[in-house]
C-alpha positions as CSV (number, residue, x, y, z in Angstrom):
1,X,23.2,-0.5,14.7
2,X,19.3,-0.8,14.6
3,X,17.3,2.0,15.5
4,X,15.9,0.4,18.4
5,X,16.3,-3.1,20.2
6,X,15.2,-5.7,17.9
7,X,14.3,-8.8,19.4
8,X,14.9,-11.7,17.0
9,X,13.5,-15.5,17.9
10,X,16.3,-17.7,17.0
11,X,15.2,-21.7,16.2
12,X,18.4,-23.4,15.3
13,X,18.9,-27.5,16.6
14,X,23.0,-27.7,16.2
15,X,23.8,-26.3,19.2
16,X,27.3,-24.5,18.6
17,X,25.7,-22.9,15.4
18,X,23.0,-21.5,17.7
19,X,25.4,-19.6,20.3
20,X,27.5,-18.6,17.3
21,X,24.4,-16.9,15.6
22,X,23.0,-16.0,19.3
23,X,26.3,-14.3,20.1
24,X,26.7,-12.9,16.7
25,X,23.6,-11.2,17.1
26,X,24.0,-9.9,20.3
27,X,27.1,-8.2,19.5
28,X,24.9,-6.3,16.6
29,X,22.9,-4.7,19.0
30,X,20.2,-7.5,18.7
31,X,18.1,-9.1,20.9
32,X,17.8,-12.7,20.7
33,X,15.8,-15.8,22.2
34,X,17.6,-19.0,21.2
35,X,15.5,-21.8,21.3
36,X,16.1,-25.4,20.1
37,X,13.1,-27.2,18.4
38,X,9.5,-25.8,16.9
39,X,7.4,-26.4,20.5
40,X,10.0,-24.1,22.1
41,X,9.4,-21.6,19.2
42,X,6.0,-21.9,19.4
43,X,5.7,-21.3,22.8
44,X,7.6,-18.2,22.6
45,X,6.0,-16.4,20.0
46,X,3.1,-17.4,21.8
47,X,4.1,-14.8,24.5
48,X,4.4,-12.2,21.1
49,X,7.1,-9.1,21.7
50,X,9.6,-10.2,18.8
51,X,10.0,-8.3,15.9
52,X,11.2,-10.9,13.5
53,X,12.4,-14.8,12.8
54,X,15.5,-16.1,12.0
55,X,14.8,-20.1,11.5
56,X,16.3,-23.2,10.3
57,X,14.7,-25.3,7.7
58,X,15.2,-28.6,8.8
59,X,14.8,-29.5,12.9
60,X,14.8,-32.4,14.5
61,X,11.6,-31.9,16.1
62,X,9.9,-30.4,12.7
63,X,10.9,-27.6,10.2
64,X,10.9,-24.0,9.3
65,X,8.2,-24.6,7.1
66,X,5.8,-26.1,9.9
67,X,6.8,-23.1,11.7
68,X,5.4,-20.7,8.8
69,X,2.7,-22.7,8.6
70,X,1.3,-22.5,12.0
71,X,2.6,-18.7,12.1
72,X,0.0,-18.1,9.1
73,X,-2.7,-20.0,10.7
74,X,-2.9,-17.5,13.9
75,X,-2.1,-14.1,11.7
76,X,1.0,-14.0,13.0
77,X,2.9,-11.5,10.7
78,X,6.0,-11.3,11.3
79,X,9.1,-11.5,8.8
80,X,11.1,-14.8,8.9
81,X,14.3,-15.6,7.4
82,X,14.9,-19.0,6.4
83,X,18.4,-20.8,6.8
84,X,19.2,-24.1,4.8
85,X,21.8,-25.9,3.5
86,X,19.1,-28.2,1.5
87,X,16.8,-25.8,-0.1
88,X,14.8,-26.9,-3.4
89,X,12.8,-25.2,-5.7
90,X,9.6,-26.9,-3.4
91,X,10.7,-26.1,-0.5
92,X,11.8,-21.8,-1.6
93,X,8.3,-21.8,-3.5
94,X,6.4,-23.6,0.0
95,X,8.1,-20.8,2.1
96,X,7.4,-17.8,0.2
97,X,3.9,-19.0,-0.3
98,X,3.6,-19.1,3.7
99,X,5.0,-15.8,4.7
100,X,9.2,-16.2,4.3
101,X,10.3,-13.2,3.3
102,X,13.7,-14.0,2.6
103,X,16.2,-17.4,2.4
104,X,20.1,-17.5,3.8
105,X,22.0,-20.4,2.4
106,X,24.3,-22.1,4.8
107,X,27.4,-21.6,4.8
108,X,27.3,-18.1,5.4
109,X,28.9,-14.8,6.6
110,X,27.6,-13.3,9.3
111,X,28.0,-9.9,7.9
112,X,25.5,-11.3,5.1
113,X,23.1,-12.5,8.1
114,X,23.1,-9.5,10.2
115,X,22.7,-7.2,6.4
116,X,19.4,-9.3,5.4
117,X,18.5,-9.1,8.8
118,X,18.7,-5.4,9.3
119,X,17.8,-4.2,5.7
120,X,14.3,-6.4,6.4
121,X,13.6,-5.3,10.0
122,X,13.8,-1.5,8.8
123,X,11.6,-1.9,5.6
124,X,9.2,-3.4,8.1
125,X,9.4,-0.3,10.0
126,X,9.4,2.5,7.1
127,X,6.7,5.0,7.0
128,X,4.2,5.0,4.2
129,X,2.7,8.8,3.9
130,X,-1.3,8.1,4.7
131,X,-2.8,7.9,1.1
132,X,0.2,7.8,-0.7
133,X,0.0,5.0,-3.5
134,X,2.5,2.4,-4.0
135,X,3.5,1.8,-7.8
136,X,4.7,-1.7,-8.9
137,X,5.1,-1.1,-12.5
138,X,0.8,-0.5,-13.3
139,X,0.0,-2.5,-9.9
140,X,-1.2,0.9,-7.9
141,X,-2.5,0.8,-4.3
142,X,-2.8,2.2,-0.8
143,X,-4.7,-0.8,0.9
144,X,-3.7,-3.9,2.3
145,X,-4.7,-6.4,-0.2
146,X,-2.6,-4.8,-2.8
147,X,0.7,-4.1,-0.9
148,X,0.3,-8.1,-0.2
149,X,0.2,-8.7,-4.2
150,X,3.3,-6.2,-4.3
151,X,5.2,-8.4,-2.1
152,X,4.4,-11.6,-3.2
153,X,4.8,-10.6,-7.1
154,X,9.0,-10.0,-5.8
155,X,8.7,-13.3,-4.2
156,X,7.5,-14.9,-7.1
157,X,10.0,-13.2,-9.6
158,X,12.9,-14.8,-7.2
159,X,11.7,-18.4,-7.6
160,X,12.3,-20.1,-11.2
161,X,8.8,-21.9,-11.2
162,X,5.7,-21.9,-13.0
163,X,3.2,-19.6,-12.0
164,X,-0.4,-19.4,-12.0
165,X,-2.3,-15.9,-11.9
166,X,-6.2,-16.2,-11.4
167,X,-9.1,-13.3,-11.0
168,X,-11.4,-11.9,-12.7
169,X,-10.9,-10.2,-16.9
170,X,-9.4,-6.6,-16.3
171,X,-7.9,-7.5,-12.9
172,X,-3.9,-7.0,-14.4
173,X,-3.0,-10.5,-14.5
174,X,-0.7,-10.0,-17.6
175,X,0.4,-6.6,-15.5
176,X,1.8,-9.1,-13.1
177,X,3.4,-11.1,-15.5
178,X,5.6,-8.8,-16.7
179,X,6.5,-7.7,-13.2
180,X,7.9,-11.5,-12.7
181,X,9.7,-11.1,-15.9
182,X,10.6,-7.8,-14.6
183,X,12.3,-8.7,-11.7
184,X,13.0,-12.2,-12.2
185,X,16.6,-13.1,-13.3
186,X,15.0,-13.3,-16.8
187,X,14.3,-9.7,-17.2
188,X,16.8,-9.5,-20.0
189,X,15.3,-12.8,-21.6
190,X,12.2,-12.3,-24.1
191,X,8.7,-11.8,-22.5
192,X,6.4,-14.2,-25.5
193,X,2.7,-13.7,-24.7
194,X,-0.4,-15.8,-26.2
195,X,-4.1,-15.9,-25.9
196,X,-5.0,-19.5,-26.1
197,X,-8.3,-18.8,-26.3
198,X,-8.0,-16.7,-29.6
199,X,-6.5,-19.6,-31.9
200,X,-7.8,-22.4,-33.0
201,X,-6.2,-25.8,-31.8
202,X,-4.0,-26.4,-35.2
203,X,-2.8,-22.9,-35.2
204,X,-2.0,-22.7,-31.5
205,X,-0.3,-26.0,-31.3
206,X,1.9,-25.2,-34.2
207,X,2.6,-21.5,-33.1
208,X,4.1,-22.8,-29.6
209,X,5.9,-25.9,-30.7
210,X,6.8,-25.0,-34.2
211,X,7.0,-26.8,-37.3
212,X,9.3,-28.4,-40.1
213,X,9.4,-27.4,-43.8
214,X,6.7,-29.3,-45.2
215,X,5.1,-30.8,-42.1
216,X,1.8,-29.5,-43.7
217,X,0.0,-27.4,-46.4
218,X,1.3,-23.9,-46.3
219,X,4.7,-25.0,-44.5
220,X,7.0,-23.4,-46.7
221,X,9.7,-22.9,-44.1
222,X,10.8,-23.7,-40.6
223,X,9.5,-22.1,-37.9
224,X,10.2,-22.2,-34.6
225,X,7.7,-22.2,-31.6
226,X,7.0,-20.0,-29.1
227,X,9.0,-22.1,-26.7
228,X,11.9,-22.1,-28.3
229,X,11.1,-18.1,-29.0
230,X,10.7,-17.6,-25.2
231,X,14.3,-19.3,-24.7
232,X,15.8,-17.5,-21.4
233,X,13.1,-15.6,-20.8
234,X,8.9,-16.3,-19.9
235,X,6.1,-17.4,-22.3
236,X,3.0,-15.9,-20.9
237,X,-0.2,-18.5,-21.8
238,X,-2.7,-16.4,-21.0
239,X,-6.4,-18.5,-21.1
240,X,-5.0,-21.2,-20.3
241,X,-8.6,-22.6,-19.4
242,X,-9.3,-22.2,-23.1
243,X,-6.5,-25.2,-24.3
244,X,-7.6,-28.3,-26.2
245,X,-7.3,-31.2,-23.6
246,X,-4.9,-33.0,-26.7
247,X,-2.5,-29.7,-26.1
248,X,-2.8,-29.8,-22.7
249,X,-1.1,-33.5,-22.8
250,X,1.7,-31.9,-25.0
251,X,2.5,-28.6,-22.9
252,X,2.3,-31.1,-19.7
253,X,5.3,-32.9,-21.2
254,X,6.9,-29.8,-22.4
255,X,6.8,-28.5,-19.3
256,X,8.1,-31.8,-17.3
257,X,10.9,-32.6,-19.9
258,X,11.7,-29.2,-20.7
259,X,12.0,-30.3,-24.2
260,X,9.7,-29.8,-26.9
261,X,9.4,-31.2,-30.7
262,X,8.5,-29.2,-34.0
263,X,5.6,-30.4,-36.0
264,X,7.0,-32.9,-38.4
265,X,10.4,-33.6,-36.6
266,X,11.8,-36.2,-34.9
267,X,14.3,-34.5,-32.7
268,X,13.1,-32.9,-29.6
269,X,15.1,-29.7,-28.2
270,X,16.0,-28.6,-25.0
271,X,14.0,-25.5,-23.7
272,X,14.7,-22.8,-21.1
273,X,11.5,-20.7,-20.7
274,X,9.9,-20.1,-17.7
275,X,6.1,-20.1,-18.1
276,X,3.5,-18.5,-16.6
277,X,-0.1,-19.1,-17.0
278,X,-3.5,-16.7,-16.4
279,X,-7.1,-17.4,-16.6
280,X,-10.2,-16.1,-15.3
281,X,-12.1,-19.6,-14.6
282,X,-11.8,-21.8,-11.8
283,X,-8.9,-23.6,-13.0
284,X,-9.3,-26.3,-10.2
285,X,-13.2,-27.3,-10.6
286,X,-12.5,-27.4,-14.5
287,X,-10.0,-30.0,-13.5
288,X,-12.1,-31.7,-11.0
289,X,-15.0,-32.0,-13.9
290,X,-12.4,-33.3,-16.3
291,X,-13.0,-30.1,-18.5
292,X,-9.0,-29.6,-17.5
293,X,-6.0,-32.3,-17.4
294,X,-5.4,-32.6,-13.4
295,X,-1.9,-33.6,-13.7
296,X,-1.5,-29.8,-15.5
297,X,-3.0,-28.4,-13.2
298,X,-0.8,-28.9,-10.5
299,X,2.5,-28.8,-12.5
300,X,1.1,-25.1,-13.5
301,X,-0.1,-24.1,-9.7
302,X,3.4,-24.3,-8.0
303,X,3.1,-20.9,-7.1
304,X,-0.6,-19.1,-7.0
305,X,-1.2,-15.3,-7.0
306,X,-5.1,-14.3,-7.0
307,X,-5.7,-10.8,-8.2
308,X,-8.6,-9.2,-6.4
309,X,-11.9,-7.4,-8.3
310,X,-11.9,-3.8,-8.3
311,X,-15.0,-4.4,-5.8
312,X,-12.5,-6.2,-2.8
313,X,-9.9,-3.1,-3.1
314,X,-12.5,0.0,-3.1
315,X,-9.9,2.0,-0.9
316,X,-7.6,2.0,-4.2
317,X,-10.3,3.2,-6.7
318,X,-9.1,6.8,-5.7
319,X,-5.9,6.5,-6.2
320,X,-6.2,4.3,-9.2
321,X,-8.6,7.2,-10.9
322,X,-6.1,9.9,-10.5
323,X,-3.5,7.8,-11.9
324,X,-5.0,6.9,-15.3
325,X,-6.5,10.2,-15.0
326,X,-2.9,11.8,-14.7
327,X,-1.4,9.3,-17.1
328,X,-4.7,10.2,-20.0
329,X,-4.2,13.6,-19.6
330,X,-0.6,13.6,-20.3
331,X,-1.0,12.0,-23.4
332,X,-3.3,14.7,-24.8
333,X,-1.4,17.5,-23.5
334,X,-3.7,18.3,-20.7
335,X,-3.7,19.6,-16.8
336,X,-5.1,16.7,-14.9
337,X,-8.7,16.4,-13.8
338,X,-9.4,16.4,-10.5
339,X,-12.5,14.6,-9.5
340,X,-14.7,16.2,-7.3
341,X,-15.5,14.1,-4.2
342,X,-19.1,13.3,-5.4
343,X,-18.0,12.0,-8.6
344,X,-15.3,9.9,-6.6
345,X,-18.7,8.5,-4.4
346,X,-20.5,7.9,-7.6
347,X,-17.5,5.5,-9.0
348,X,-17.3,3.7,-5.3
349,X,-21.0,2.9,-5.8
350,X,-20.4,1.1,-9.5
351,X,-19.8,-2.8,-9.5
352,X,-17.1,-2.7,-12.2
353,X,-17.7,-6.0,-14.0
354,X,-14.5,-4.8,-16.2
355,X,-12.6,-4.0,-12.9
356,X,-8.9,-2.3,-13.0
357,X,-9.3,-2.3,-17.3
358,X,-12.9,-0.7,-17.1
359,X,-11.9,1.8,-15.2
360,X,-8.7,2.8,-17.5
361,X,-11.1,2.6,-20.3
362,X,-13.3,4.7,-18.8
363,X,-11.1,7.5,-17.8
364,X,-9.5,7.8,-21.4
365,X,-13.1,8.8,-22.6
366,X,-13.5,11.7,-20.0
367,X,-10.0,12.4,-20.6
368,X,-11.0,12.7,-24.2
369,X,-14.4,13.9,-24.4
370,X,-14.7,16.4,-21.0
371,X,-13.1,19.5,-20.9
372,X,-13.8,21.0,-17.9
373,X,-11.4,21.2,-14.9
374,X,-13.1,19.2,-12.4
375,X,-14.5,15.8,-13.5
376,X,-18.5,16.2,-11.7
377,X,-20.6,13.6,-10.3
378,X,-23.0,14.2,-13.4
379,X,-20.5,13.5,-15.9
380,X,-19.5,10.5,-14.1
381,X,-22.9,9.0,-13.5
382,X,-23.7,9.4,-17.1
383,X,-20.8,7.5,-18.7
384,X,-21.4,4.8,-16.2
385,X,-24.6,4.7,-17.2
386,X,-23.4,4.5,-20.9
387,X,-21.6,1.7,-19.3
388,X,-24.2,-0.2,-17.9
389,X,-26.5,-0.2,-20.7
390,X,-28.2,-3.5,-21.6
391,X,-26.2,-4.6,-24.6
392,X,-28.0,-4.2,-27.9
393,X,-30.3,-7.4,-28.5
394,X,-28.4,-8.0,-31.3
395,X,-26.0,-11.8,-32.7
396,X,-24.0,-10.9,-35.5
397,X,-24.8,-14.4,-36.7
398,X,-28.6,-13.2,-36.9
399,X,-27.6,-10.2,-39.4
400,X,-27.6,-10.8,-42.8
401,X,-24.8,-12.0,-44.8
402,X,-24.3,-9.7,-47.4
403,X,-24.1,-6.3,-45.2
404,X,-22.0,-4.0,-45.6
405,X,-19.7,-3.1,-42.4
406,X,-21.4,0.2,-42.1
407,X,-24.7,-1.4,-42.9
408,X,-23.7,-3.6,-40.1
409,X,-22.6,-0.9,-37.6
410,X,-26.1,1.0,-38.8
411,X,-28.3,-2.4,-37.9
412,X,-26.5,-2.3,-34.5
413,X,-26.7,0.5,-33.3
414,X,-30.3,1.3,-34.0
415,X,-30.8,-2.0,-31.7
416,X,-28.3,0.2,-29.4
417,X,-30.4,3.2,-29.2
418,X,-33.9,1.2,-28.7
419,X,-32.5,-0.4,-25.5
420,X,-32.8,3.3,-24.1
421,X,-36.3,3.1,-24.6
422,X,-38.0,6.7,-25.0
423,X,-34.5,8.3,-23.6
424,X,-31.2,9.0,-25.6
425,X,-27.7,7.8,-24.5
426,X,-25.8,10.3,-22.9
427,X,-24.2,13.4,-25.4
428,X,-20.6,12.8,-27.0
429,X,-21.8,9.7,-28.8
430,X,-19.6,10.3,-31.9
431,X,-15.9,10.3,-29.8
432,X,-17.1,7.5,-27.6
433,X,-18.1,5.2,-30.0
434,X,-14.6,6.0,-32.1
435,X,-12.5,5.1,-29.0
436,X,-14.8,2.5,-28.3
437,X,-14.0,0.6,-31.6
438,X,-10.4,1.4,-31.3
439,X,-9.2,-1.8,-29.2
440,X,-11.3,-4.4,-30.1
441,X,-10.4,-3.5,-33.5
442,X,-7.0,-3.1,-33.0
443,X,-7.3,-6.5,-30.9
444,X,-9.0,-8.2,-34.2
445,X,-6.4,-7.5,-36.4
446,X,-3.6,-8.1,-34.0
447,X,-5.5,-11.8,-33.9
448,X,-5.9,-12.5,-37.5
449,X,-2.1,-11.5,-38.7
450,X,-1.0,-13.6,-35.8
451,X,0.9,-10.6,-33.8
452,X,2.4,-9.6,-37.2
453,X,2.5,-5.8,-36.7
454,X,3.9,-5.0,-39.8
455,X,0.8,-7.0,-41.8
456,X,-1.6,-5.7,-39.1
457,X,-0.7,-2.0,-39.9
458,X,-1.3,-2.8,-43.6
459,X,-4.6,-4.4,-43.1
460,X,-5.7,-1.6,-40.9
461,X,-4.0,1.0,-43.2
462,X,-2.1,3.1,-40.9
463,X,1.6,3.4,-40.3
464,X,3.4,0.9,-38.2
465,X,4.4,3.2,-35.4
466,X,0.8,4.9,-35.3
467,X,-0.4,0.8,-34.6
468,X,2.7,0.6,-32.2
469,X,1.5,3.8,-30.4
470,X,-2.1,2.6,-30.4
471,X,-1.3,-0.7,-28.8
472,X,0.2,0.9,-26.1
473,X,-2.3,3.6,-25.4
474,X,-5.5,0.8,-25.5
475,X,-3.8,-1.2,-23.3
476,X,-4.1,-4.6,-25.9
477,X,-3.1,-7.8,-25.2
478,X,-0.7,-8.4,-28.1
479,X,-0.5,-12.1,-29.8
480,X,3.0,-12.2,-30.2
481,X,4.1,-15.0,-33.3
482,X,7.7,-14.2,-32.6
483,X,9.6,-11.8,-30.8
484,X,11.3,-10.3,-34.0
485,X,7.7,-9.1,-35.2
């Protein structure tokens, strides 16, 4: 039995279902308004006092999903269970998007109804300790904006549809990705990620479709595409604003066919991936500007998740400090640093232009560099400074050709230490600059052998598990050619 009365709004048009399920409920301790059609339902939510929705999907005045609609436009936040006998992949992805927080397919039992019913209605009601942060995989938070990503991200995972993620770089869109593939029904499928931005448009094209023996100079075997790579699981395009337009007509198709066809071959073959798409432009003016194919766009924006900046979730940038903070110390075989509540002030008062990822970045090097006990506003202020910076005045297409890479690193740095002016950067230059280098280099060589980590440990010189370990520690986004790299 619930802990208290529930009162549950009941919109159902057949009118022995509705004093089944009005009975049904009543017998479970529920309270329940039956009403017939979506102006009665409006009406009496209008009046407020219900703790939850239990709603049709088609009427014969409307539909559940007017219902949600017009629930979202006045704040009303309540959960709603959708029953249908008709339900698409539309009309799941339209609910979810709108506030449904779960679906009942008809026919039922009504020991499955009054289950969902119950098992929502008291997560509704479970207390959160004040502070306490809630961990969804890496997606850490206290506020309200990031308990409404935590939610949506297992309403996403539930729908089999493409899915766009949008924000700003650093922001965890690729975090969120593999939460989907997480708790999706694919979670024991591959997860195939790509940067579209970092190949060129012959490379790229050929790495996600594949290709035949011969279909060009160096192909000296058949390969198969990341499609076909990603079969029951998710290819993850990440920069997807960064695609050729002539790709973008071949990943539409893909995507609408579900079929795709190797570079030199005639035969196209069936695909099961579900993809999932990221980019930190505004995907929709691109389109609008013809910089993007339209028709793509919406075929990849069936569902939508924007990650905030770091700057619209300031009440998480505690929590989020002590947790890489904990998580860095661990990994040197350290006590935790606590951070005094000054420093914590200082880091509130910092834009972050690199948002979640600057701040991880940033916590390593104290983690590394610092000592003491208790991280101080000083130290703080001073690495943020570091931070900020103006960026040596410096193209590596103006240096010469013939340097060296430490002649290089000497020219660019020197321009580094002159955009201080009379002052010096703050002490600990030597670590900071090694960690520094670390994932951009790690990055670059992850790029050029394609996601080959057995030819990028070579080229870098260092065992494979030492690049394995360093991948995960920096956090890089790993081009992956093929899941048996």
């Amino acid at each position: 039995m619930p802990t208290r009365t529930h009162h549950i709004l009941l919109l159902e048009d057949e009118q022995g279902l509705r004093e089944v399920l009005d009975l049904t409920l009543a017998q479970q301790g529920f309270r329940c308004t039956a009403v017939a059609g979506l102006k009665e339902a409006r009406a009496a939510l209008e009046t407020g006092g219900y703790d939850g929705v239990l709603s049709d999907l088609r009427l014969k005045d409307g539909s559940g999903i007017e219902l949600l609609t017009w629930m979202k436009e006045r704040g009303l936040a309540l959960p709603v269970v959708i029953m249908t006998a008709y339900a698409t992949t539309e009309t799941t992805v339209q609910a979810l998007n709108l506030g449904a927080v779960d679906f009942i397919t008809k026919p039922f039992r009504n020991e499955d109804l009054i289950a969902t019913l119950k098992g929502l209605l008291a997560e509704a009601e479970a207390p959160t300790a004040e502070g306490e942060p809630e961990l969804v995989g890496e997606l850490v938070g206290v506020g309200q904006t990031m308990r409404k990503i935590q939610a949506l991200v297992g309403k996403v995972a539930r729908a089999d549809s493409t899915v766009l993620l949008t924000g700003e770089s650093g922001t965890g869109k690729e975090v969120v990705a593999r939460l989907i593939h997480r708790y999706s029904d694919r979670g024991n499928g591959p997860f195939i990620a790509v940067n579209c931005g970092a190949l060129p448009e012959n490379l790229l094209e050929s790495e996600l479709f594949g290709f035949e023996k011969g279909a060009f100079t160096g192909a000296t075997a058949t390969k198969r595409g990341l499609f076909e790579e990603a079969e029951g699981g998710i290819l993850f395009l990440d920069e997807i604003g960064e695609m050729p337009l002539p790709l973008q007509v071949k990943l539409l198709r893909a995507l609408q066919e579900r079929k795709v066809r190797r570079l030199g071959s005639a035969e196209e073959r069936p695909v099961d991936a579900r993809v999932i798409t990221a980019t930190n432009k505004q995907l929709r003016e691109r389109a609008e500007q013809g910089a993007f194919r339209e028709d793509l766009y919406y075929r990849l924006n069936i569902l939508h998740i924007e990650l905030p900046s770091l700057r619209e979730r300031s009440e998480d940038l505690g929590v989020l400090a002590d947790h890489f903070i904990r998580r860095a110390c661990e990994r040197l075989g350290k006590a935790p640093m606590p951070l005094h509540p000054d420093a914590l002030a200082a880091l509130q008062a910092y834009r972050w232009p690199g948002n979640v990822r600057e701040l991880e970045n940033l916590v390593r090097r104290l983690a590394a560099l610092y000592p003491q006990e208790e991280l101080s506003q000083e130290v703080i202020e001073a690495e943020l400074r570091t931070a900020g910076a103006p960026a040596p005045a410096v193209a590596l297409d103006s240096l010469p050709a013939d340097l060296s890479i430490g002649q290089a690193v000497e020219h660019f740095l020197q321009r580094y230490f002159a955009s201080f002016g009379a002052e010096l950067p703050p002490p600990g230059l030597y670590q900071r600059i090694l960690a520094e280098v670390e994932y951009p280099l790690v990055l670059a060589s992850m790029t050029a052998t394609r996601g080959n980590q057995i030819r990028a440990a070579e080229l870098l010189g260092v065992n494979r598990n030492t690049l394995r370990k360093k991948i995960r520690e920096l956090g890089v986004n790993v081009y992956r050619a093929s899941k048996h790299n």
